[in-house]
Backbone as a printed PyTorch tensor [residue, N CA C, xyz], in Angstrom:
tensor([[[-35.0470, -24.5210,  16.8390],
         [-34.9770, -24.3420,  15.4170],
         [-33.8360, -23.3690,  15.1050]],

        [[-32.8510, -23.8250,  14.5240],
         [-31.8920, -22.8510,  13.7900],
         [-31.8510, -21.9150,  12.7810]],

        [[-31.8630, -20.6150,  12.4610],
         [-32.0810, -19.7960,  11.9800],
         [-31.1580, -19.4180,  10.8270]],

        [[-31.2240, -19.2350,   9.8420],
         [-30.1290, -19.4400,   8.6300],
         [-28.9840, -18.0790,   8.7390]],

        [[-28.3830, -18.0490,   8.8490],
         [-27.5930, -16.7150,   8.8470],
         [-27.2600, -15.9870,   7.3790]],

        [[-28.1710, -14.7200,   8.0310],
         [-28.0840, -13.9090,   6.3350],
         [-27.0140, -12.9820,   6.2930]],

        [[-26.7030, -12.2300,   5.5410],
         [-25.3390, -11.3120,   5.5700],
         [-25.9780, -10.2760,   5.7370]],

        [[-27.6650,  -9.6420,   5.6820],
         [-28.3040,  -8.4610,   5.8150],
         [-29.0740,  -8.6000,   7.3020]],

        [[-29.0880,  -9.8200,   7.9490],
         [-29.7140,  -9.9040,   9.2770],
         [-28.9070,  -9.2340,  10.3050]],

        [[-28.0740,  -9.1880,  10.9260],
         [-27.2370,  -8.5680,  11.6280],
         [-26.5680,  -7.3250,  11.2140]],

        [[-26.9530,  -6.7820,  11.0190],
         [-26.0620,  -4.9240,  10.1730],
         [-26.3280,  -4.1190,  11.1400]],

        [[-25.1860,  -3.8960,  12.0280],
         [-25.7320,  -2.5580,  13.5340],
         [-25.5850,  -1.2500,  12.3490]],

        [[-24.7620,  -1.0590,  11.9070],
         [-24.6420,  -0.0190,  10.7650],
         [-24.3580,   0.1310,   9.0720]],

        [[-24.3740,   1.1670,   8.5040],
         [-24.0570,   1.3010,   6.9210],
         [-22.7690,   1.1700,   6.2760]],

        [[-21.8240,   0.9750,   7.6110],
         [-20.4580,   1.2630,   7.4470],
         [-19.9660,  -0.5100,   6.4060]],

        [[-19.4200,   0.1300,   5.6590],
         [-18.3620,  -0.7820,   4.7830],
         [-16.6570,  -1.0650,   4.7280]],

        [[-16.2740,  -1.6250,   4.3010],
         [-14.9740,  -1.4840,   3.9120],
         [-14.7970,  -1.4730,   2.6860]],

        [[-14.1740,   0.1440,   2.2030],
         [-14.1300,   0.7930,   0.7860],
         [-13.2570,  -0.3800,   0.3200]],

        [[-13.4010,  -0.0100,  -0.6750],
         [-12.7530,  -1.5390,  -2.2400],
         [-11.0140,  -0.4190,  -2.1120]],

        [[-10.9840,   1.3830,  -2.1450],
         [-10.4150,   1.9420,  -2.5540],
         [ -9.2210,   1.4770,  -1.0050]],

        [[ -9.6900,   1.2580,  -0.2310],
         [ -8.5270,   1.5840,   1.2560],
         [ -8.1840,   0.2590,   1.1380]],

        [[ -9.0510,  -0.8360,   0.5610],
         [ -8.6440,  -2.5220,   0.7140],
         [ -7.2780,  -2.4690,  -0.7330]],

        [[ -7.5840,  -1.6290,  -1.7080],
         [ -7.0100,  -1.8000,  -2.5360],
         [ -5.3550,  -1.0660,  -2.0440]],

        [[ -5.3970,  -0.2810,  -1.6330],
         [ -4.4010,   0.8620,  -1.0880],
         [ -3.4170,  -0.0400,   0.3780]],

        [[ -3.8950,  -0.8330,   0.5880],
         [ -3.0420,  -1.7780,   1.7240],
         [ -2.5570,  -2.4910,   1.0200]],

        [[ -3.3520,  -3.2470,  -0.0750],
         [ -2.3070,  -4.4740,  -0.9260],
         [ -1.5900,  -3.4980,  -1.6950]],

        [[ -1.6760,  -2.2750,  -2.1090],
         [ -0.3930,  -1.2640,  -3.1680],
         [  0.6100,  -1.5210,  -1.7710]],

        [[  0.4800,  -0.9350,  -1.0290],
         [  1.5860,  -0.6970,   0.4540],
         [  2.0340,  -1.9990,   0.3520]],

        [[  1.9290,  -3.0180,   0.7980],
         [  2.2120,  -4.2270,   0.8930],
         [  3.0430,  -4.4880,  -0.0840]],

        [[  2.7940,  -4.5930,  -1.2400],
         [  3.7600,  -5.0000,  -2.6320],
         [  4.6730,  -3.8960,  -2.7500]],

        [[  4.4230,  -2.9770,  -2.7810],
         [  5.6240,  -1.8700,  -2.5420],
         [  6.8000,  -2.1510,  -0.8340]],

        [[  6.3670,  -2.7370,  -0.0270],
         [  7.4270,  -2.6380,   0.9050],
         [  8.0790,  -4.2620,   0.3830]],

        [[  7.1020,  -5.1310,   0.2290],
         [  7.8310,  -6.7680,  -0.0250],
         [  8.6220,  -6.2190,  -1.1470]],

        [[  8.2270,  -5.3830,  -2.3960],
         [  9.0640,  -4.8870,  -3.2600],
         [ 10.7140,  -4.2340,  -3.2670]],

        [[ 10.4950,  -3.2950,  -2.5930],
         [ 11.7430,  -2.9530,  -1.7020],
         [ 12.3780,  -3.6970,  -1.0140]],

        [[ 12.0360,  -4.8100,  -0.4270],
         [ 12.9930,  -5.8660,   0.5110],
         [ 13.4470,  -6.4250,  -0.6720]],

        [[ 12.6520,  -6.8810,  -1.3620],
         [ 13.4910,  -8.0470,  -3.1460],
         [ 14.4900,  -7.1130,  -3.5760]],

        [[ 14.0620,  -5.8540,  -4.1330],
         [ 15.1200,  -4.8780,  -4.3030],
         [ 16.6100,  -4.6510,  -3.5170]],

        [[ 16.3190,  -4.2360,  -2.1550],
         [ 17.5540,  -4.7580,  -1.4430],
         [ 18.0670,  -5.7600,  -1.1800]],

        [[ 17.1140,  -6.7380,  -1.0900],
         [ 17.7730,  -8.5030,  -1.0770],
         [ 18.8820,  -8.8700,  -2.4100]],

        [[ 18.2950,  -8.2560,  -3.9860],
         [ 19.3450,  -8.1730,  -5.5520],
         [ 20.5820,  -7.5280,  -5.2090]],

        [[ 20.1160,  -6.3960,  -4.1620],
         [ 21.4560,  -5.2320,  -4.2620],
         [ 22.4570,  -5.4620,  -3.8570]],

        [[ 22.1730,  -6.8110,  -2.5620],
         [ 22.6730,  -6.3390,  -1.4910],
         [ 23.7250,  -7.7930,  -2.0560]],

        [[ 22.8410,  -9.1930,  -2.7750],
         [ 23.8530,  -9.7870,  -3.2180],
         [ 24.8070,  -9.2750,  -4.0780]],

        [[ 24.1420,  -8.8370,  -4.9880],
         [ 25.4760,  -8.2780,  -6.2610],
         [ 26.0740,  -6.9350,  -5.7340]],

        [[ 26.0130,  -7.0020,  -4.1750],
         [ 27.3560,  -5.6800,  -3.6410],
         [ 27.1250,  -4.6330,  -4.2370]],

        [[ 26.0560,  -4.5000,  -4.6040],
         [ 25.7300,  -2.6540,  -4.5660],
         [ 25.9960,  -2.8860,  -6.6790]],

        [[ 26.2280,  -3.4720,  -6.9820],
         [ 26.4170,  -3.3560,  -8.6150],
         [ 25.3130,  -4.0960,  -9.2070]],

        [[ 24.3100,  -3.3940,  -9.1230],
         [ 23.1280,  -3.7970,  -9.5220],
         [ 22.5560,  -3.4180, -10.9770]],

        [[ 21.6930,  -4.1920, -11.9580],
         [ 21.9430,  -3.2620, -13.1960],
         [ 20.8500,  -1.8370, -13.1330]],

        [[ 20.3240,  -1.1950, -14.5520],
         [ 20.1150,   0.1410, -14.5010],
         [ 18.4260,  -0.6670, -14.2950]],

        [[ 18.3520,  -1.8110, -14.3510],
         [ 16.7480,  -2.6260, -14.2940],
         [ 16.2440,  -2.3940, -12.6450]],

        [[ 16.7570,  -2.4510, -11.6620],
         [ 16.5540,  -2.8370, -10.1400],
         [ 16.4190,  -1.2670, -10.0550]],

        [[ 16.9130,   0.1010, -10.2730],
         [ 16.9450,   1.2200, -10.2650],
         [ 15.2470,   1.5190, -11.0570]],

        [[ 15.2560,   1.1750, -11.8260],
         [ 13.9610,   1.2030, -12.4350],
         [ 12.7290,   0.9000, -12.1220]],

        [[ 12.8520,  -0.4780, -11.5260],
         [ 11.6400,  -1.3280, -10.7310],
         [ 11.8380,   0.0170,  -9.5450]],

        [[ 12.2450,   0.2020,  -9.1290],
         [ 12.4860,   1.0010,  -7.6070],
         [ 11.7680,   2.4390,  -7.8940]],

        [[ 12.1190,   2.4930,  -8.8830],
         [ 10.9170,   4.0640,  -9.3200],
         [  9.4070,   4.0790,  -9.6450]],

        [[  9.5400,   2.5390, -10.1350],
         [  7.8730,   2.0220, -10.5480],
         [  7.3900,   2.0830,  -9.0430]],

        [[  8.2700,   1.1320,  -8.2330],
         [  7.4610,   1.0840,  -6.8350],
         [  7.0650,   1.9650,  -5.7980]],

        [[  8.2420,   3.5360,  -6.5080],
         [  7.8290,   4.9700,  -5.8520],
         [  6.5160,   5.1940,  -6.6040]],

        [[  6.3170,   5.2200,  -7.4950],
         [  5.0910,   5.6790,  -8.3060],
         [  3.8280,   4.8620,  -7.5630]],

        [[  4.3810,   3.2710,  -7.2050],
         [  3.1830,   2.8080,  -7.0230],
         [  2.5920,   2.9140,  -5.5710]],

        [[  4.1220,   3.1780,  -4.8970],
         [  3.3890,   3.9340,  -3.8370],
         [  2.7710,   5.2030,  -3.9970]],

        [[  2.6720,   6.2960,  -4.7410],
         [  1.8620,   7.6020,  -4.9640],
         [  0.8740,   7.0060,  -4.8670]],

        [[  0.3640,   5.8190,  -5.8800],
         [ -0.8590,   6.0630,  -6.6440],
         [ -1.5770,   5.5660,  -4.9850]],

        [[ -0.7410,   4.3390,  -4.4060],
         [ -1.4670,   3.9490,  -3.1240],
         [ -2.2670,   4.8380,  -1.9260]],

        [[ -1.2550,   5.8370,  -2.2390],
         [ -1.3520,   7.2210,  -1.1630],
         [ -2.7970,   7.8700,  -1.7870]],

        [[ -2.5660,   8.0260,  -3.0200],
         [ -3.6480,   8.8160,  -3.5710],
         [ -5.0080,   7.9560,  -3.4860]],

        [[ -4.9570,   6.8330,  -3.2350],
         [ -6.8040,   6.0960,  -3.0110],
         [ -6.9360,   5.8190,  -1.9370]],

        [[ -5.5820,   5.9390,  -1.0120],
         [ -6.1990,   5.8060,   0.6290],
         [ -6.8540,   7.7640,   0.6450]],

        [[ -6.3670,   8.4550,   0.0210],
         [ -7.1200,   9.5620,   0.3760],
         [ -8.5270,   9.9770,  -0.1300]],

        [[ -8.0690,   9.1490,  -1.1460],
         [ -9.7550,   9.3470,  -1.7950],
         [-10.4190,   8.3000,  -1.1730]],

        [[-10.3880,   7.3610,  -0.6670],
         [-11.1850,   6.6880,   0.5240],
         [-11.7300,   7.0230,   1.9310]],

        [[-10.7360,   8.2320,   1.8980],
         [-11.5970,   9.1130,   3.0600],
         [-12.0720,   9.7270,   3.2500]],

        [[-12.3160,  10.4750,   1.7000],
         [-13.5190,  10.9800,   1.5270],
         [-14.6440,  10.6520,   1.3870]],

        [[-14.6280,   8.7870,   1.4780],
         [-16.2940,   8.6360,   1.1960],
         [-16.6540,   8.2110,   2.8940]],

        [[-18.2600,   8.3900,   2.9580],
         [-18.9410,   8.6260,   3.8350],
         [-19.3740,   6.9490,   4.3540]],

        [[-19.1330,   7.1430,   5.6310],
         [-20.2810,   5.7040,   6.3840],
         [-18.9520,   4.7210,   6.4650]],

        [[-17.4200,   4.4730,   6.2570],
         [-17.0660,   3.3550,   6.2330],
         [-16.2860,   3.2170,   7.0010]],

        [[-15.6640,   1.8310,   7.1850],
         [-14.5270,   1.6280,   8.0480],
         [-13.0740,   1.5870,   7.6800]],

        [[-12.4790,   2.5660,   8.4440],
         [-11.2010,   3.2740,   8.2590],
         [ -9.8640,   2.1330,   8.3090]],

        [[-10.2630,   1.2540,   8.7410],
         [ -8.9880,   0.5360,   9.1470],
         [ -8.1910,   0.3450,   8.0670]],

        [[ -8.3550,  -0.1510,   6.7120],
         [ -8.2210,  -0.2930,   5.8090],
         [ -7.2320,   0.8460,   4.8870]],

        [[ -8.1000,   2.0810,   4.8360],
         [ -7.4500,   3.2400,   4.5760],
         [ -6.0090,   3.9660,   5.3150]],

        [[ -6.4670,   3.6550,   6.4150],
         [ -5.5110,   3.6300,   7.3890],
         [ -4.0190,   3.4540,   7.2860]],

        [[ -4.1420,   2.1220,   7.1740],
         [ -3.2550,   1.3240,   7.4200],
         [ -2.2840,   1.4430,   5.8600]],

        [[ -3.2010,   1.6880,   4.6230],
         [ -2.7410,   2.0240,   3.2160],
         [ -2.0820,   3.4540,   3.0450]],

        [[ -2.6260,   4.2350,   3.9210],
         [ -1.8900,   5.7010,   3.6850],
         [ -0.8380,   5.4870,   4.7230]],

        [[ -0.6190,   4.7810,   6.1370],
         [  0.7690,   4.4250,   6.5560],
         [  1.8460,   4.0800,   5.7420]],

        [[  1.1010,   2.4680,   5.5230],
         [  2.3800,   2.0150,   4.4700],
         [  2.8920,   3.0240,   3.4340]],

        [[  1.6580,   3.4910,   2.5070],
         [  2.6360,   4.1700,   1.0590],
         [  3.1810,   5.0290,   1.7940]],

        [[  2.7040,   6.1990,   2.9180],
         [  3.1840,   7.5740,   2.9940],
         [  5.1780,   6.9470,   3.6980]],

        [[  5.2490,   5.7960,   4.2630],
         [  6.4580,   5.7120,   4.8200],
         [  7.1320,   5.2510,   3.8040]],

        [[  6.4730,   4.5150,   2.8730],
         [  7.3630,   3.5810,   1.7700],
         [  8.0040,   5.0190,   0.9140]],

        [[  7.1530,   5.8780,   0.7180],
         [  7.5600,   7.0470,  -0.3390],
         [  8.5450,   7.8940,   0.2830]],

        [[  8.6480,   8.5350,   1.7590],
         [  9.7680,   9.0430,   2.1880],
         [ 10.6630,   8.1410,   2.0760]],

        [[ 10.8300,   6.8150,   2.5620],
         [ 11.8170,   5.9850,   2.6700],
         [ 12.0320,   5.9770,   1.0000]],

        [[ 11.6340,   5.6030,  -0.0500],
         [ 12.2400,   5.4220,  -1.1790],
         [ 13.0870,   7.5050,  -1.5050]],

        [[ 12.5010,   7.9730,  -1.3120],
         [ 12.9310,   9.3910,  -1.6340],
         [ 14.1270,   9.2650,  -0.7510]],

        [[ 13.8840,   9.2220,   0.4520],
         [ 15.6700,   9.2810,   0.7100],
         [ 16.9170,   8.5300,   0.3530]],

        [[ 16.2060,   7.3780,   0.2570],
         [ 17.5430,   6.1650,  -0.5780],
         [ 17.6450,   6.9630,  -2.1630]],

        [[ 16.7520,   7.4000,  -2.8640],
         [ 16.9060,   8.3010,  -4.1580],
         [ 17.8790,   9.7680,  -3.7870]],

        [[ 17.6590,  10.1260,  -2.7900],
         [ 18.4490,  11.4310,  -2.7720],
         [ 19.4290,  11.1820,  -2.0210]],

        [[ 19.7500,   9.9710,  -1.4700],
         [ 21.4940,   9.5350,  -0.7340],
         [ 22.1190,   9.2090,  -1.8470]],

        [[ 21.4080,   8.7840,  -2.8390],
         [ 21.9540,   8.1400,  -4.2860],
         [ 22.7070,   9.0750,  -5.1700]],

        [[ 22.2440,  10.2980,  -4.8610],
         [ 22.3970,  11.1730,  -6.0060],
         [ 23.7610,  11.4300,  -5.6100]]])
């Protein structure tokens, strides 16, 4: 006899994957594919790009902050699985030095 498979029958533990660290990998993610489109515009129009591509590029510093800021508040909550968070405070924390230095080679 086959036994129906429930999603609460098998649980070795309480641990989850926060909504906040799942959310914080797709910010990382769209912020680095972001930056490649960005350099992919730049790199055709030879560096004469308009004051719009400079702009998007600051949104995507910001949106890496905000990414940084819910992988950390994801580690503050209790019982879950890190991978997620992880992997979201990698991406933004490298995407944000890397955009800060292309901003301050700029200047």
């Amino acid at each position: 006899m086959r036994m129906k498979r429930n999603k609460d029958m098998i649980h070795f533990s309480g641990r989850r994957h926060t909504k906040l660290g799942i959310s914080s990998m797709i910010i990382g993610i769209v912020s680095v594919l972001g930056l490649f489109a960005l350099s992919m515009i730049s790199g055709l129009r030879r560096g004469q790009s308009n004051m719009i591509v400079g702009v998007v590029g600051i949104g995507l510093l910001a949106l890496s902050i905000l990414g940084f800021v819910l992988s950390y508040k994801a580690f503050k909550k209790k019982d879950i699985f890190y991978r997620f968070p992880i992997a979201g405070a990698t991406l933004n924390g490298i995407m944000i030095i890397l955009m800060l230095v292309i901003y301050i080679i700029g200047i």
